[in-house]
Every structure is written in C-alpha cells, then in structure tokens.
C-alpha positions, 0 to 999 in steps of 0.5 A: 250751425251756419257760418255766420253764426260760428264766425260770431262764435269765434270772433271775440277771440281774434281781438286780443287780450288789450282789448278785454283788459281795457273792457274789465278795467273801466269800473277802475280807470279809463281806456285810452281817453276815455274819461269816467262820467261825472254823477248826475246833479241832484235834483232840486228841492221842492219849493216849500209852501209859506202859507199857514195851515188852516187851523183844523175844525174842532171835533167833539172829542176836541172840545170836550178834553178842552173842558175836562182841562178847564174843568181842572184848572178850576177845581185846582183853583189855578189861573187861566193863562193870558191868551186861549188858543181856542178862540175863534177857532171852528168846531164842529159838535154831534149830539146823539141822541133818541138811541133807545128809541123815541121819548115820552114827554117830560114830566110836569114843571120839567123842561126839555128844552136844551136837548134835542128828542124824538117822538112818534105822532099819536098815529104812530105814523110819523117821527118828530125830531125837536130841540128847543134852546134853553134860554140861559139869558139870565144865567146858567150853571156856570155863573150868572148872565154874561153882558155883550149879547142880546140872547144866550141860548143853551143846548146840554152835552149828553154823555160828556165822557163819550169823545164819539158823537154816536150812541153809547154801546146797547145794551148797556143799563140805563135810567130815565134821564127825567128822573135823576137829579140835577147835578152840573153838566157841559154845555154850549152857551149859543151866543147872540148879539145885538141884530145877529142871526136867530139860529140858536137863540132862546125862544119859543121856536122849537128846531123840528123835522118830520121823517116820514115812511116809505109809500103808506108804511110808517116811519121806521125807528132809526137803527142808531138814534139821531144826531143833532149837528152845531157848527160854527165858531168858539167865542171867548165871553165869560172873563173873556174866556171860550169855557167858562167852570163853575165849582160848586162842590168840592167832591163833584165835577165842575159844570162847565159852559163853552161859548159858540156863535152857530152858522149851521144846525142840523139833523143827521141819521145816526147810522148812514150820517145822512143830512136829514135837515139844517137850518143856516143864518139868515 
C-alpha cells in the first residue's frame, strides 16, 4: 500500500470526535451557523383550458340507445322533456350489409329502395353496390309527412339490436329478408330543404360503385360484406323532436324515425374499412 493511500486511510481519525458530531447532528440541527435549508416551492398548477369541449361524433351504437329510450317513452305514453339534447349534434351511422353475399333482385312490387345491396354483373365479373333513398315525403312508419322540407328521403337500420356497425357474427341462421312480414323498423328520416343539397334525397337516383377485380380476374366476394357510411347532423323535426315513435301495437315495438341532414355518403369495405366511394354536398 502507498503512503498517500494509508495517510488517507487514517486521516479521518486525526479530526476529532466535535467534528462527527457536528456531521451526524445536521439531519436534527445546525452546526454552527449553519442553518437548514428552506423545501423548494411547489410548482405551479397548469393554466386550466376555458374552452368547451366539442361535443363528441355520435356513433351507431349512440343513436340507436337514444331510440330504444324514445322507443319507451312512447309505449309508456310519457312526455318528452322540453329541450333534446340530441339536436345538432354530429353522428356518424354504419350499415352493413351484403354479409352472406350478394343479393338476388326483390321480388315483384317490392321495393329495395331504403337499403343499401350488392350484386354481381350478368358476367359475374364485377360487383355492383346501390342504395337508393326510399322516398318517405308523404310519410313513414312513423306518422305522416312533416312540413318544412322539400324532400324526406329514407334509409332502414338493419339489425337495430346490433350497437356495432359490422356483420352479424356467421353462421348464425338466417331467413330471406323479402320474405318476412313488414313490421315497424328504425330508420333515418334524410331531410332536405328548400334549394339544399341532393345528397340523400328521394328520387330515381341510385348511389352506385362498381368493384372491379385485379388484371383480368373477377372481382372477389368481400370477406366482410360492406358498409354503407352516413354522416352529418341530427335535426329535430317532427314535434320538433330528433326521434320521432310510432306506437301501433301494444304488444310490438314502437317504429321510430331520426331526423339527419347528410354531409357525407360512403361505401367502405367491410373487413379493411377502406373508403371505396363517397358522395358530398355540391
């Protein structure tokens, strides 16, 4: 061992029992003058934001517990309460649909018009997706026409139990939709006013899009069907209310309607979510 490092090694004893003390007792107290530091200040809070929160987009799932609660209201024969908080509020509705693959033609005298479907060419080459408003101008399942637009266009929920926008789960059984019974269902009420945009409204205008295969191969069945996307704004207007209930029977479900103006329609694949088409105002 160097000198240097046994001097170090024993200098500590050379200073004397005052000076440990002093060293041990500054937790407790100071030495000398010394005095004990003050703790730092807190920090300052954050500025806290005054801007309201937008109100977030309505989802199916959003929409459709608004109406099964309107839905009973109605059967309980209750009155609505004096504002809606859903006015004006955004939303944004999926519709799935051509899950278990394309869909023949309705029979005669029966109209598709108010749900979106998907067919193959007569090559079978190509898929053809369409949805054409039903025109609920002079009135729906809900009640009669409503005054104040131009035009009421109309588009059915399908599966209004289902709060997901996707297929139902397959393999499940399943009946040809053309060959139930009409009974009361949910649907949109597509408002239009005077001079106010086409998008959604009844007429003879079908929404279409054609998918196309890759090179000279057809077009492949969607693994997931497809989704028909509306967007826009919730818009009071029968009574001057956002849902509108229809009690016809006692024993069955009120048919409810809930008035939107679009901004956006769109086609979306049901599996990727890829925008396939879209249609805007103007």
């Amino acid at each position: 061992m160097s000198d240097r490092a046994v001097n170090a090694s024993i200098g500590p004893r050379r200073t004397g029992l005052p000076g440990l003390a002093c060293a041990a007792g500054l937790a407790l107290a100071a030495c000398g003058d010394r005095q004990p530091s003050a703790p730092p200040a807190p920090p300052e809070p954050a500025p806290q934001s005054t801007a309201p929160l937008a109100d977030p987009i309505l989802d199916r799932g959003a929409i459709l517990s608004a109406v099964d609660s309107e839905a009973s209201r109605a059967a309980a024969g209750l009155a609505p309460p004096a504002s809606d908080p859903l006015a004006n509020r955004r939303f944004r509705m999926r519709i799935a649909f051509g899950c278990l693959g394309p869909e023949a033609p309705p029979p005669e005298g029966v109209s598709d018009a108010g749900a979106p479907r998907w067919s193959r060419s007569a090559d079978g080459r190509v898929i053809r997706l369409r949805f054409t408003p039903a025109d609920w101008t002079a009135g729906d399942a809900t009640g009669p026409a409503v005054e104040g637009f131009e035009r009421v266009g109309g588009v059915w929920i399908n599966q209004p139990w289902m709060r997901t926008g996707g297929c139902p789960a397959p393999g499940l059984p399943v009946m040809d939709t053309f060959a139930l019974p009409a009974s009361p269902k949910v649907g949109l009420a597509l408002l239009r006013g005077e001079g106010a945009s086409r998008l959604g409204r009844a007429d003879d205008r079908a929404f279409t899009f054609t998918v196309r295969g890759q090179g000279d191969a057809p077009a492949p069945n969607p693994v997931r069907g497809y989704r028909l996307v509306l967007e826009g704004r919730l818009i009071p207007w029968a009574e001057g209310r956002v849902i509108r209930c229809r009690v016809a029977r006692a024993d069955s479900r009120p048919a409810c309607a809930v008035g939107v103006v679009l901004d956006r329609l769109a086609y979306e694949d049901g599996a990727t979510g890829e925008t396939l088409s879209e249609w805007r105002p103007g």
